[in-house]
Steps between C-alpha positions, in 0.01 A plus 500: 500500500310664763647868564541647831440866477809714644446706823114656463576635796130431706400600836663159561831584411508880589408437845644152571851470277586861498456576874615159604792434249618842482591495864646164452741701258546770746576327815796373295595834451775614790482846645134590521546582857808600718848554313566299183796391693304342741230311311555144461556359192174444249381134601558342145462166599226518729248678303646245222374209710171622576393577194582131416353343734169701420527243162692692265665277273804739438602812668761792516590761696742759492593845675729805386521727784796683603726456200454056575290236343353241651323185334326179616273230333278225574260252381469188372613596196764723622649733288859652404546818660498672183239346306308719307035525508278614353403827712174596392301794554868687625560547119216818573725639721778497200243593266388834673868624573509507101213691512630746722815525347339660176286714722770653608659499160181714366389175276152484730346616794327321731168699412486412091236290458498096327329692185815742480740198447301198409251691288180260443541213686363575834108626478584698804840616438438847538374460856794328601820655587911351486453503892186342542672188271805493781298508790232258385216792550373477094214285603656237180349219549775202579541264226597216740189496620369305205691183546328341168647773316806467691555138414415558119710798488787301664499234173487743245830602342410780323334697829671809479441753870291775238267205477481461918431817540252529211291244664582620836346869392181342359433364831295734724647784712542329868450884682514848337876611402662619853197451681643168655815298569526120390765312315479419170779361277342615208675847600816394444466366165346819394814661670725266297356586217502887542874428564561361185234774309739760679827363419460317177703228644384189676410459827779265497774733378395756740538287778824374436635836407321713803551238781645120465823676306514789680545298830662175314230280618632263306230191662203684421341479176140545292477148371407457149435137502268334718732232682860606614796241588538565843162526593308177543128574378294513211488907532234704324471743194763790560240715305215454733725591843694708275553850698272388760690201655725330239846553679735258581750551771721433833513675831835659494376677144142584664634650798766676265241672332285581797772665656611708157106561530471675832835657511463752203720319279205437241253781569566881589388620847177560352407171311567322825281727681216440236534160465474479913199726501216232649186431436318307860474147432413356884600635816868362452554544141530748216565461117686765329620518138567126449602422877360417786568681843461365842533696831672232809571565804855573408433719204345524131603248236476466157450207286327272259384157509419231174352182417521359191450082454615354853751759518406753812758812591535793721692766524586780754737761543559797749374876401884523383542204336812429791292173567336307298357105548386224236279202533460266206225199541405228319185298647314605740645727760270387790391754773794683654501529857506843729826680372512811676739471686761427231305754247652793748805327705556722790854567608685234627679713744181602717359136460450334829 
């Protein structure tokens, strides 16, 4: 089976689904502009539609702003409300609050080096720092690059992620440690693994126990298996996507955890303000410590976006995590159209 490599993040997707999408996920957002009271309500249904139309064979999108949900789907294949995806490259975002959270526990710091913690396994592991893994500036090359090795890797069941990033680390450094900025998902499999060096538990356990049982997000899950019941595709090997992009979940537990994210209820003060420290990525947009950043005219936002298989998904939330938006695709989302006006609603009040 031919594998489609999860969310490599190229100049592609950083300038055209980030910019574009993320706004899609703002303008459903009310309150950027004039009183909360006064924004209209987020435009489910017709940022539902367009994305469908675009081609997508399945789509969702829902809203939690102002203490209120609100969902809408689409497609040919149109999906329950609740129906759960595979989200991608968002597990990262899940991946470096763990990280954080024994940085602030004294467990690491974000300036050890891969030799401190994965002694031996990366030739340049003593040039690259805990940070430079979160904010993809270790100059790893990215293993899904190499799509025959991704397709071989993908049948074998004994791959184990110490092998992906064995191979990964033989590869070439892309740029000098820090000297650069480009996204690599071999950094978050060295990540996962430093997690589990640092714990002595699983990646796994630590998951559950630091976030999805913490916040009883009780649809979300690190598959073990390659197929699922309720989702209707051949999936791939949970140890290649593993702490990279392996997660499955819904939109009412992704923008649960976004907003636990950015209100403090995860991270101290401090975490939050190192994992939003930015390194330039364009004009519009910023990655910080496994999430991306995105100034509008309405304000900053904070998010993540995946693809894994035909699965696409976005998500954005206010600096507060008060508002936060999820898009979930399957097919091709087509081209949207000029959102700015519903990116930043203006106050109905003063409309004319």
């Amino acid at each position: 089976m031919a594998v489609r490599p999860w969310s490599r993040c190229s100049d592609r997707v950083v300038r055209f689904v980030l910019p574009t999408l993320l706004g899609a996920v703002a303008l459903v957002l009310p309150g950027c502009g004039g009183e909360t009271s006064a924004a209209p309500p987020p435009p489910v249904d017709q940022v539902v539609w367009q994305i469908a139309r675009g081609g997508a064979e399945s789509v969702i999108v829902f809203v939690s702003a102002d203490g209120r949900e609100y969902v809408a789907t689409a497609g040919n294949h149109r999906p329950g409300k609740d129906q759960r995806f595979r989200v991608g490259s968002v597990t990262k975002t899940f991946t470096a609050t763990i990280v954080l959270q024994l940085v602030a526990e004294g467990k690491l710091r974000l300036s050890d080096t891969i030799e401190r913690h994965l002694p031996g396994i990366v030739p340049a592991g003593k040039k690259i720092t805990i940070r430079q893994l979160l904010n993809h500036r270790s100059g790893l090359a990215n293993f899904t690059d190499d799509t025959l090795w991704l397709e071989r890797a993908d049948r074998s069941p004994s791959i184990r992620p110490i092998d992906t990033l064995r191979f990964a680390a033989a590869q070439p450094l892309v740029f000098p440690p820090g000297s650069e900025w480009r996204y690599s998902n071999t950094n978050y499999i060295a990540l996962g693994l430093v997690i589990e060096k640092t714990t002595g538990n699983t990646y796994r356990k630590e998951l559950e126990r630091r976030i999805l049982d913490r916040l009883a997000l009780k649809r979300t899950e690190l598959p073990r298996t390659r197929r699922l019941r309720d989702l209707d595709d051949e999936g791939d090997n949970p140890n290649i996507s593993w702490a990279v992009g392996a997660l499955v979940s819904d939109t009412h537990d992704l923008a649960r955890f976004f907003s636990a994210l950015l209100s403090g209820r995860l991270l101290s003060e401090g975490s939050l303000a190192q994992m939003k420290q930015t390194v330039v990525v364009d004009h519009e947009l910023g990655y910080g410590l496994g999430i991306f950043s995105v100034q509008l005219p309405c304000g900053r936002f904070w998010g993540h976006d995946g693809e894994i298989l035909n699965y696409a998904t976005l998500v954005g939330a206010s600096d507060d995590g008060d508002r936060v938006a999820v898009i979930s695709v399957r097919g091709d989302p087509g081209s949207p159209r000029d959102l700015t006006a519903l990116l930043c609603p203006t106050d109905t009040t003063n409309s004319r």
